[in-house]
DOVO-175306 format. One record per residue (C-alpha): residue in one letter; x negated, y, z negated. Coordinates in steps of 0.02 Angstrom, whole numbers, padded with zeros to 5 digits, always signed. Example, Ala and Ser with C-alpha at 12.3 -4.5 7.8 and 13.67 -1.06 7.14 Angstrom:
A-00615-00225-00390;S-00684-00053-00357;
***
This chain:
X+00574-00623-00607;X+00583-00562-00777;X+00637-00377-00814;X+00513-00232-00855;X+00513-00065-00961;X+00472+00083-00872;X+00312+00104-00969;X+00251-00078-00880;X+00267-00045-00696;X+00135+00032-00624;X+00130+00093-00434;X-00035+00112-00350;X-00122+00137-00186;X-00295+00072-00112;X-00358+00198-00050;X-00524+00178+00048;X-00623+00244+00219;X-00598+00059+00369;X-00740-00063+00294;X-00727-00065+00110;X-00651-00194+00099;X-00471-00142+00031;X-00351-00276+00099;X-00478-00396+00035;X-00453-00330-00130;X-00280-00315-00115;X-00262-00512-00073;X-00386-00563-00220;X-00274-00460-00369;X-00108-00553-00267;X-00210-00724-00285;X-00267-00689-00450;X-00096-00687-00531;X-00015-00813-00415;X+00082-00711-00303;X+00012-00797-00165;X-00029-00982-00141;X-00195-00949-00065;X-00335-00815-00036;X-00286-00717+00114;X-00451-00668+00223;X-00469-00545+00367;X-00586-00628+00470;X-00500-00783+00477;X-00337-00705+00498;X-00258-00803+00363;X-00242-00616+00265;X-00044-00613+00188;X-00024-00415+00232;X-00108-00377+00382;X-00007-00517+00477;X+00034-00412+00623;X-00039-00455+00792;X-00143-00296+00834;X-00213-00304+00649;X-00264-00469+00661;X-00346-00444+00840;X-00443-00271+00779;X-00482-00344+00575;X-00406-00192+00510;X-00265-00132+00454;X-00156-00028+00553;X+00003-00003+00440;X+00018+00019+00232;X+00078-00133+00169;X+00181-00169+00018;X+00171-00300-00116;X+00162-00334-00300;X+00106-00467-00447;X+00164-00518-00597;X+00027-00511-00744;X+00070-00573-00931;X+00142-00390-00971;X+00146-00283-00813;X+00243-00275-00670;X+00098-00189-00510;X+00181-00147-00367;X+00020-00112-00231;X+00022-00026-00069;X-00115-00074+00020;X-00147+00094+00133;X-00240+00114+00304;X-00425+00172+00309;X-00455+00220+00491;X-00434+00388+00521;X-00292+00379+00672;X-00171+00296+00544;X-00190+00420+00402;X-00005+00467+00390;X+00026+00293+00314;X-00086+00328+00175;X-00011+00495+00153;X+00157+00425+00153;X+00084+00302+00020;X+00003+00415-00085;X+00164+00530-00104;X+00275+00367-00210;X+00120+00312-00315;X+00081+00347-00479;X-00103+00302-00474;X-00232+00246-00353;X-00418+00121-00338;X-00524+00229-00205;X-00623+00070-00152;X-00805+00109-00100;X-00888+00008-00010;X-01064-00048-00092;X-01216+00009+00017;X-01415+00060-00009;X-01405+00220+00030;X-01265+00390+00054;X-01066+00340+00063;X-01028+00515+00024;X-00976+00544+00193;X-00829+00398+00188;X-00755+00418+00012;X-00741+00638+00020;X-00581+00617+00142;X-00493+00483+00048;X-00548+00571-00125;X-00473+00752-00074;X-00309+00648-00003;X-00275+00591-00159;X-00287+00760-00238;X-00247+00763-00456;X-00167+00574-00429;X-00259+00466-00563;X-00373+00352-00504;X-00486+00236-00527;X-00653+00219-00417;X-00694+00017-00365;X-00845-00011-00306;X-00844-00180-00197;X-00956-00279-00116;X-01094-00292-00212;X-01129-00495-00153;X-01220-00423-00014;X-01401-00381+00025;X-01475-00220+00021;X-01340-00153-00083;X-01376-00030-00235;X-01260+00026-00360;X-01373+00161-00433;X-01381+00236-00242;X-01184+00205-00208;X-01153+00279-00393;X-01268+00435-00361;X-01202+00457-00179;X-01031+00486-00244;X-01053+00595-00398;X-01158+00693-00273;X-01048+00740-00161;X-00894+00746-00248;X-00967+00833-00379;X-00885+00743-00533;X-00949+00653-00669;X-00910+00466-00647;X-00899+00335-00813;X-00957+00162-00775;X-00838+00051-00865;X-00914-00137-00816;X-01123-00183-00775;X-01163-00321-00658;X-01240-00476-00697;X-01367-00506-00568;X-01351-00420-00415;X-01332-00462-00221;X-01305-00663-00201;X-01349-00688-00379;X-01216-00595-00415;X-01116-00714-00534;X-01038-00586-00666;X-00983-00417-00745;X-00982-00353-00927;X-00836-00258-01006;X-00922-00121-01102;X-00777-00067-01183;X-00718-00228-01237;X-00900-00291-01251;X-00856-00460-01154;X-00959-00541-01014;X-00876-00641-00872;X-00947-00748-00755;X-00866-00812-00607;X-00862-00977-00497;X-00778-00967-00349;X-00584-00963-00324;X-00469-00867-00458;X-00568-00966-00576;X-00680-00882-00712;X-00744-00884-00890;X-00794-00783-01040;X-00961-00805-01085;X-01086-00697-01209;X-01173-00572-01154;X-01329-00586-01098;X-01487-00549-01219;X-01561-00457-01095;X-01415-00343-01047;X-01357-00320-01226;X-01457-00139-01267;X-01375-00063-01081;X-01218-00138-01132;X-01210-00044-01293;X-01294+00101-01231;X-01157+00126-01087;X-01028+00070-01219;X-01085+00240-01325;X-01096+00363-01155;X-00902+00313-01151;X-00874+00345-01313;X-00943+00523-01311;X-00859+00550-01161;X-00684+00509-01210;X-00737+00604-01397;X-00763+00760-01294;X-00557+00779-01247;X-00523+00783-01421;X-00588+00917-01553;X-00537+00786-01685;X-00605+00640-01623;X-00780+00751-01566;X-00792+00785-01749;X-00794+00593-01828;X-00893+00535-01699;X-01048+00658-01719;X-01021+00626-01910;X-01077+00455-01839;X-00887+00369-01897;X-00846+00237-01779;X-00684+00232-01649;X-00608+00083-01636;X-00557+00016-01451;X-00384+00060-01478;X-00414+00243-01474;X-00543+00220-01343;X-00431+00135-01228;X-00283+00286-01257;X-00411+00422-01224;X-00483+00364-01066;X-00298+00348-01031;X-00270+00541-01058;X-00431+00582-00991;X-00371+00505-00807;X-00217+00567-00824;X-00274+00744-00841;X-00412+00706-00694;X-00544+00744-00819;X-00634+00552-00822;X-00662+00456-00668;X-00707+00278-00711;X-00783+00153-00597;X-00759-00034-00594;X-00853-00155-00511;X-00856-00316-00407;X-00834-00417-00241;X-00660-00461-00175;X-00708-00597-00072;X-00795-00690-00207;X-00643-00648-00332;X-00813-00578-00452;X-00740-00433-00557;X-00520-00425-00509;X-00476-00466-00677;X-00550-00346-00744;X-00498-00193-00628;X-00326-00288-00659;X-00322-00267-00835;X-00393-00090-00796;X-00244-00032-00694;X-00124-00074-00828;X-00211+00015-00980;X-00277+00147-00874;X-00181+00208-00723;X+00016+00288-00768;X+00187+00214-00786;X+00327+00287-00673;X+00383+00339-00860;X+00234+00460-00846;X+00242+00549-00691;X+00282+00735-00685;X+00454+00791-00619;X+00498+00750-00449;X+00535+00902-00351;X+00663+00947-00205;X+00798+01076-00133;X+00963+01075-00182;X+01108+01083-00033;X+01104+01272-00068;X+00905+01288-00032;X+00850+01317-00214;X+00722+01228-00305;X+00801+01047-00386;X+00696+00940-00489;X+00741+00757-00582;X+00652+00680-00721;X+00580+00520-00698;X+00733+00423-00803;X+00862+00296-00729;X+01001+00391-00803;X+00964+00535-00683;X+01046+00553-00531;X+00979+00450-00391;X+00831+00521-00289;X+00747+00402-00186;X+00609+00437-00037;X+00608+00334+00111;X+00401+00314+00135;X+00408+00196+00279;X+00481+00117+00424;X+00480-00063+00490;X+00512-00078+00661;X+00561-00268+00655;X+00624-00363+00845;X+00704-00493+00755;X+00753-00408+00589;X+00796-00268+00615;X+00743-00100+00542;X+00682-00103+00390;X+00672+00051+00250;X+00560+00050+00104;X+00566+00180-00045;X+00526+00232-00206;X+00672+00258-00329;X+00618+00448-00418;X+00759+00442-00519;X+00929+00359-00565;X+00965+00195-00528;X+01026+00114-00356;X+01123-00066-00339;X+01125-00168-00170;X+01276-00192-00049;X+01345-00019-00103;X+01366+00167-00019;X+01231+00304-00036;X+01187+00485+00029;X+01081+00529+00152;X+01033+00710+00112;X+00920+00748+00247;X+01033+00682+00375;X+01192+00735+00313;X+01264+00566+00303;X+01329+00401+00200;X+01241+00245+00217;X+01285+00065+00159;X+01148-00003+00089;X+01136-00205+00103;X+01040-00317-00019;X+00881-00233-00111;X+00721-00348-00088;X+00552-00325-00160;X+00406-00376-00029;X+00241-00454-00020;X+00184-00419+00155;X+00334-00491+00254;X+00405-00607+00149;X+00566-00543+00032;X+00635-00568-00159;X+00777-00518-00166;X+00802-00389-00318;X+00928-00266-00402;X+00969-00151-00476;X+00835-00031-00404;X+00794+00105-00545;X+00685+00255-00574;X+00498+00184-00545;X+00540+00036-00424;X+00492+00022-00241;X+00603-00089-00159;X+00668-00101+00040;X+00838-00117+00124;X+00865-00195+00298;X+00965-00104+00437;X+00991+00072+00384;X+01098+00150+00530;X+01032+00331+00557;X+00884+00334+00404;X+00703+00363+00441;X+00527+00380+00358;X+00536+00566+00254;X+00745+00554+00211;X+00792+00561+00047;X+00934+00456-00021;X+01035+00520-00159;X+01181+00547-00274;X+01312+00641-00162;X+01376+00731-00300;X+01224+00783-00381;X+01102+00803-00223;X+00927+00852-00187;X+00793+00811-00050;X+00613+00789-00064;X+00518+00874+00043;X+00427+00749+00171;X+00262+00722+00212;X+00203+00833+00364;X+00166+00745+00516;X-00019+00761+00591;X-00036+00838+00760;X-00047+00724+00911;X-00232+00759+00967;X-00240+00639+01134;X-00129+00619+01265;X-00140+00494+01421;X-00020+00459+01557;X+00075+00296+01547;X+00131+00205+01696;X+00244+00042+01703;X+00192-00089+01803;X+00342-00142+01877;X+00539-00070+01875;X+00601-00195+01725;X+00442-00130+01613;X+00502+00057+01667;X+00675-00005+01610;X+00622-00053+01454;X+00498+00074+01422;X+00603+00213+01340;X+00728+00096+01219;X+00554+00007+01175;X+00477+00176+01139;X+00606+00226+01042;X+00608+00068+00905;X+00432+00094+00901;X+00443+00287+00849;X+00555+00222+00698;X+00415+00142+00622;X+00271+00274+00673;X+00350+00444+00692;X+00162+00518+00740;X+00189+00437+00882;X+00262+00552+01059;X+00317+00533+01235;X+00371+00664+01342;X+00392+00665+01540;X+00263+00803+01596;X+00382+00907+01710;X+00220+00989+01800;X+00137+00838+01827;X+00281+00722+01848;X+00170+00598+01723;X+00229+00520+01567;X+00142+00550+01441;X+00113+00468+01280;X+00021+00552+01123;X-00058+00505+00961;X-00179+00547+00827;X-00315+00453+00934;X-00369+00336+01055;X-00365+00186+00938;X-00185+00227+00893;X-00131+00250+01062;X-00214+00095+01126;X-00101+00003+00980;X+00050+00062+01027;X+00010+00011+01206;X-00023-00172+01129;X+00123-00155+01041;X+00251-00121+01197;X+00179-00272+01264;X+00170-00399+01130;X+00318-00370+01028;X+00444-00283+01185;X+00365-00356+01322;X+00320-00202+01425;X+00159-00188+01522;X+00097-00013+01555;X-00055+00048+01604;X-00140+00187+01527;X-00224+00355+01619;X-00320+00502+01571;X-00185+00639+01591;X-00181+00753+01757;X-00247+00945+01707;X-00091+01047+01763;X-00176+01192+01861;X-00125+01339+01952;X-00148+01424+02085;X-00149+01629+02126;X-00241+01735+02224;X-00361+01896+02183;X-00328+01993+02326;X-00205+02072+02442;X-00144+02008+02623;X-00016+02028+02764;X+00044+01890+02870;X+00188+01844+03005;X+00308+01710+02959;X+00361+01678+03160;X+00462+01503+03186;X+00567+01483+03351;X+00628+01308+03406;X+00722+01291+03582;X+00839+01134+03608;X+00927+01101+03738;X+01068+01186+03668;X+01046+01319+03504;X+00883+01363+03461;X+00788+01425+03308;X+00727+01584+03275;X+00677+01667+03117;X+00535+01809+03115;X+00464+01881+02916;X+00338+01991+02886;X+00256+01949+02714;X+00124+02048+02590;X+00065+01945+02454;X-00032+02003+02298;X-00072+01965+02118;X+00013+01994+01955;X-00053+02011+01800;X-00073+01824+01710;X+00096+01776+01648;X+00219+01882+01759;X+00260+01737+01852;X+00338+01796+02040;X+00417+01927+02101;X+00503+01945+02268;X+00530+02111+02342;X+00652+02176+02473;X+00591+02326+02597;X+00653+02271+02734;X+00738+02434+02832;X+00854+02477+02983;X+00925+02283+02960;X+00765+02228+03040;X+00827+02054+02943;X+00988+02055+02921;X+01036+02049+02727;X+01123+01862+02729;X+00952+01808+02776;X+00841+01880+02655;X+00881+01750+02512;X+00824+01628+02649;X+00657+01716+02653;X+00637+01717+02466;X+00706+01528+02449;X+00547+01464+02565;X+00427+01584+02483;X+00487+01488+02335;X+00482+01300+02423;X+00292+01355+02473;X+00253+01407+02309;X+00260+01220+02253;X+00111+01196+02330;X-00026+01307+02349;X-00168+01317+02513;X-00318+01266+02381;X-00297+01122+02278;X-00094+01080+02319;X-00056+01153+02143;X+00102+01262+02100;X+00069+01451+02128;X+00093+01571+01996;X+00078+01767+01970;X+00121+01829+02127;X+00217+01971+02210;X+00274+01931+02364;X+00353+02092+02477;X+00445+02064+02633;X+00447+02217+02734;X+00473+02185+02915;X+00536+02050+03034;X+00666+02008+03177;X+00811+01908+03213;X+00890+01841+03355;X+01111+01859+03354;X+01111+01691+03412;X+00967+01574+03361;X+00936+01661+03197;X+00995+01541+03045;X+00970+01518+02852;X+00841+01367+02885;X+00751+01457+03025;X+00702+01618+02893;X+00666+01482+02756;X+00553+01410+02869;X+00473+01581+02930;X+00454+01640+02725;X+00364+01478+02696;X+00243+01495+02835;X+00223+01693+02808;X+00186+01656+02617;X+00068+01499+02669;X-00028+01624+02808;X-00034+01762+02694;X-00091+01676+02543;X-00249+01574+02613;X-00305+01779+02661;X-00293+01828+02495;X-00419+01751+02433;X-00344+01615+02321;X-00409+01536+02160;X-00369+01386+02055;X-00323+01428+01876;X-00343+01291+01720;X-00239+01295+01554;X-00345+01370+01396;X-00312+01294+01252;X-00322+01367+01071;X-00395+01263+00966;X-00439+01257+00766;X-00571+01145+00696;X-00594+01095+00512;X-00743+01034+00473;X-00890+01012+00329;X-01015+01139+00311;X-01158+01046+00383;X-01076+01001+00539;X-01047+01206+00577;X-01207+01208+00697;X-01160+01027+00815;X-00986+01073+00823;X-01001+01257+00879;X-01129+01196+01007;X-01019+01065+01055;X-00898+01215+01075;X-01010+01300+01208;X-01058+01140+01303;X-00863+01141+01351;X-00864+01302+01416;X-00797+01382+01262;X-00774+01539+01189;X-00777+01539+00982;X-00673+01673+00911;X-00692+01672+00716;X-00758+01551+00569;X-00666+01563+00399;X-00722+01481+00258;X-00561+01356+00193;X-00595+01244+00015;X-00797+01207+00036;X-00753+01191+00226;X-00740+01277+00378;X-00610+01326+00514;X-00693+01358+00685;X-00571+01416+00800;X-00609+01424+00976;X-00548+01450+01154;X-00575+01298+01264;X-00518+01222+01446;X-00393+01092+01432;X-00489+00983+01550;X-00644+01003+01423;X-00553+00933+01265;X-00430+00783+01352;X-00522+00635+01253;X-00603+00761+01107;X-00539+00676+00968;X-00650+00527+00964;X-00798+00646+00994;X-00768+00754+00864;X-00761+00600+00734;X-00922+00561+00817;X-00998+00724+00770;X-00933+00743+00591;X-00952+00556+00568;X-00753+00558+00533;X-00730+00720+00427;X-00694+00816+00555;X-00505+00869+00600;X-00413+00996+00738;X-00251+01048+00798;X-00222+01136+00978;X-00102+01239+01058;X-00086+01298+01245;X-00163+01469+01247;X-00161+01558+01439;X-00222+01514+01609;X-00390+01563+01673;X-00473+01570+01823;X-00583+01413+01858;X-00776+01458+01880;X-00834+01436+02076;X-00955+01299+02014;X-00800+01173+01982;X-00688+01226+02122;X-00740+01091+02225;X-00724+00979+02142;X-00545+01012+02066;X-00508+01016+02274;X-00582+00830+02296;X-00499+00755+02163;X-00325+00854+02230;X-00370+00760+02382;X-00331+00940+02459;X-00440+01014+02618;X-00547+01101+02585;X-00530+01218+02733;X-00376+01280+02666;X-00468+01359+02500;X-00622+01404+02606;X-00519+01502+02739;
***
């Protein structure tokens, strides 16, 4: 592999909503320029980067994936993101080392607006380039795809290529700025060929809309050409360079991945158009004091490097793969960890394409290279110069949104189950597992129920460890609303001691929150005092589980303030015994209710989803409490049951067709309406009796 000046690497990201065919394009540019031996496909399996399991099985990808090709005068190096929305972190994590990205669109009749917005705004002043693929298939239109866009993202796009023919006569693209027609036949094969009569007047009329537009950056260049003096493609070529630097031109390329029709092109596109690493602002961080640090993008800097992801590999090991900011890093040698704190000794540098490794050094300012078995680093650390340090701020992880109880099937999967967990949380850090100490479940939550349902796949394909997923257990309470008195009596005679132990209970309710509260008025030693933290220990045995639904009982003040004893028979256990049944009588009187965790809960959405999504809101029983407008969108927050929103994340993306987002935080406990009582009970597999009483 030959070596490259700064000012020839470029880094990039495909960026694009699940569909558009991204890895496809990804695997025709590797073809193209001989990276690979063959044309990797998704349906077929046969595709070079998604070659896990799971992405094979679903035809999608699940993880970014790294790779790069060789042209005559540029080193690319691609990551090839993930475009369903429960695996965005990877593309942030992407999107944060890249110097440029191709937002791939997926060719269609009518409105894509509603795909491309999300991937658009994550990319936010990145340079990019729009690719708009597919356009082999029927009832495709580029004028509607084209319009659909600059619609709803309200900028002006430049066309830089026509088609030749369209749908399966789709054989070719014209350069207008080079004014050269391609046709294509299958394979990496194609050839120049004129352009066609027909096309000739749109060709040079698109040619001059360019021209214009890049002549409008410059005061200068406006000038000559309205005094009609022609630009040569030199100047062209640097303007439209500025002009997507500066995020003030928006080109669009065309073509079909799968049919290799337009990839040289875009090719030749990303290295005159997109940025060198020589070309990218600053990179900023914190110093080990807390203040602001920032390196230039120069391998004579001091080292800053960003780990951006994690490979979790069974066989491998772990693997870490970063961008070099700044400085310059060689293989088998000692670096610092400044997020952790800590040295680590680096082993060979590699370059990848998918999973396969070149091996590659030194690493400098601009590369993206990985390392295998990093002891203690993880996706977000920085490594650095130890005597000249600074960390980079990570990329903020997205809120788990679903939860679901996880069971092993058998004691060796539970044995495994944790340690497996664990390797896999390397790799996806969105991932989290907790045991639910109210509900004695454990639980397992992600961004969604697709991503969930692959890490599931994942324990058991690459760990071996079957588990069976299970809509998570509400934790309820239980209180009561009113006031009652009850006797506690329990006497047991044996042949030899007995038991005796006699309370006299009042139970009522405290305000939401107080938790319990035990109170002594118990007079003239009608108890005597070593047995009245018996009484309070089996109020709080009983508590455990309440006479409705068999949930825990909260809020409650609980007064003892009479009994008897017996000098004999009377014991510790016998008063625990008697304050448990007391509290049990005493309670079912009071009228007792079932309470249900509230969650708070923001929701961002578009402005034309406002209507569905607040009556969505009120179907689940809840309460909105304020709309702010946020960046052309809006934040609906809300009060709703947790037992209302367990699986809402998939609904929600059904609503907002995918543009919709929330986070949620417990709230307070509130009483369950009388209309769902029952059933609450029946699923408790508590009598009903008891609640009834």
């Amino acid at each position: 592999m030959k070596e490259y000046g700064r000012e020839s690497v470029r880094n990039i990201a495909l960026v694009a909503p699940h569909g558009a065919g991204k890895t496809s394009l990804a695997e025709a540019l590797l073809y193209l320029h001989g990276a690979t031996e063959k044309l990797g496909k998704i349906d077929d399996g046969s595709s070079v980067l998604d070659y896990e399991s799971e992405e094979k099985h679903r035809r999608m990808s699940i993880n970014s994936h790294i790779a790069f090709f060789e042209t005559k005068t540029h080193l690319v190096n691609l990551i090839d993101t993930p475009g369903f929305l429960n695996f965005l972190y990877e593309a942030d994590c992407a999107i944060k080392v890249v110097d440029g990205a191709v937002i791939v669109v997926g060719a269609v009749g009518g409105d894509v607006s509603v795909q491309v917005r999300k991937y658009w705004d994550m990319t936010g002043n990145l340079p990019k380039i729009i690719f708009i693929n597919k356009l082999e298939k029927e009832n495709t239109s580029l004028e509607a795809t084209l319009g659909s866009i600059s619609k709803d993202l309200k900028v002006k796009l430049l066309p830089l290529i026509l088609p030749i023919g369209q749908h399966h006569d789709f054989k070719g693209v014209i350069d207008v700025i080079e004014m050269k027609a391609y046709r294509y036949g299958g394979g990496a094969g194609f050839e120049e060929i004129p352009i066609p009569a027909e096309m000739e007047e749109a060709a040079g009329s698109q040619r001059e809309k360019i021209i214009e537009s890049v002549a409008e950056l410059d005061d200068e260049l406006l000038e000559k050409y309205l005094e009609g003096e022609a630009i040569d493609e030199g100047r062209i070529i640097r303007m439209l360079h500025e002009g997507i630097l500066e995020a003030k031109i928006f080109p669009v390329l065309i073509g079909s991945a799968t049919h290799m029709i337009g990839i040289n092109v875009l090719s030749d596109a990303i290295a005159k158009y997109l940025p060198s690493p020589a070309e990218r602002k600053t990179v900023e961080g914190l110093n080990p004091a807390g203040e602001k640090a920032e390196r230039k993008p120069d391998p004579a800097e001091p080292l800053s490097a960003y780990i951006f992801k994690t490979v979790s590999d069974p066989y491998a090991g772990k693997i870490s793969i970063f961008r070099v900011f700044s400085g310059t890093l060689n293989g088998d040698t000692s670096v610092y960890n400044s997020s952790k704190k800590i040295r680590e000794k680096l082993g060979h540098l590699h370059r990848l394409i998918g999973k396969k490794e070149f091996p590659f050094t030194p690493a400098v300012s601009g590369d993206i290279v990985a390392v295998n078995k990093l002891k203690d680093a993880s996706t977000g650390d920085t490594l650095t110069d130890e005597a000249h340090q600074m960390t980079i701020e990570p990329v903020e992880l997205p809120p788990a949104v679903l939860s679901y109880a996880i069971e092993p099937k058998s004691r060796n999967d539970e044995d495994k189950l944790n340690p497996s967990l664990a390797r896999i949380v390397e790799e996806d850090p969105t991932i989290h597992y907790r045991l639910d100490e109210e509900t004695k479940e454990f639980l397992i939550s992600g961004t969604g129920q697709s991503h969930v349902e692959v890490i599931v796949n994942k324990l058991r394909d690459t760990y071996g460890v079957h588990v069976e997923l299970k809509k998570p257990r509400v934790p309820y309470k239980e209180t009561v609303k009113g006031k009652a008195k009850a006797e506690g009596k329990y006497i047991k005679q044996t042949g030899g001691r007995g038991q005796y132990g006699d309370a006299w209970l009042e139970v009522e309710a405290l305000p939401r929150g107080r938790g319990f509260e035990f109170v002594n008025n118990i007079v003239g030693g009608a108890i005597p005092k070593n047995f009245i933290p018996s009484v309070e220990k089996g109020v709080v045995e009983a508590m455990k589980r309440g006479v409705a639904a068999g949930y825990p009982v909260v809020d409650m003040k609980v007064t003892l303030y009479d009994g008897k004893y017996h000098t004999v028979d009377s014991s510790d256990i016998a008063f625990q015994i008697a304050g448990s049944m007391g509290f049990r009588k005493a309670m079912e009187d009071a009228k007792p209710v079932i309470l249900e965790p509230v969650m708070k809960i923001e929701i961002m959405i578009p402005d034309e989803c406002m209507g569905d999504v607040i009556g969505d809101v009120n179907s689940r029983r809840g309460k909105v409490s304020g709309v702010d407008p946020l960046n052309g969108t809006h934040v609906v927050k809300a009060l709703i049951p947790m037992s209302e929103v367990l699986t809402y994340a998939p609904e929600l993306r059904s609503i907002t067709s995918g543009r919709g987002t929330f986070s949620m935080d417990f709230s307070h406990y509130d009483e369950v309406p009388d209309h769902l009582v029952s059933k609450i009970i029946d699923e408790a597999g508590a009598p009903k009796t008891a609640h009834e009483h």
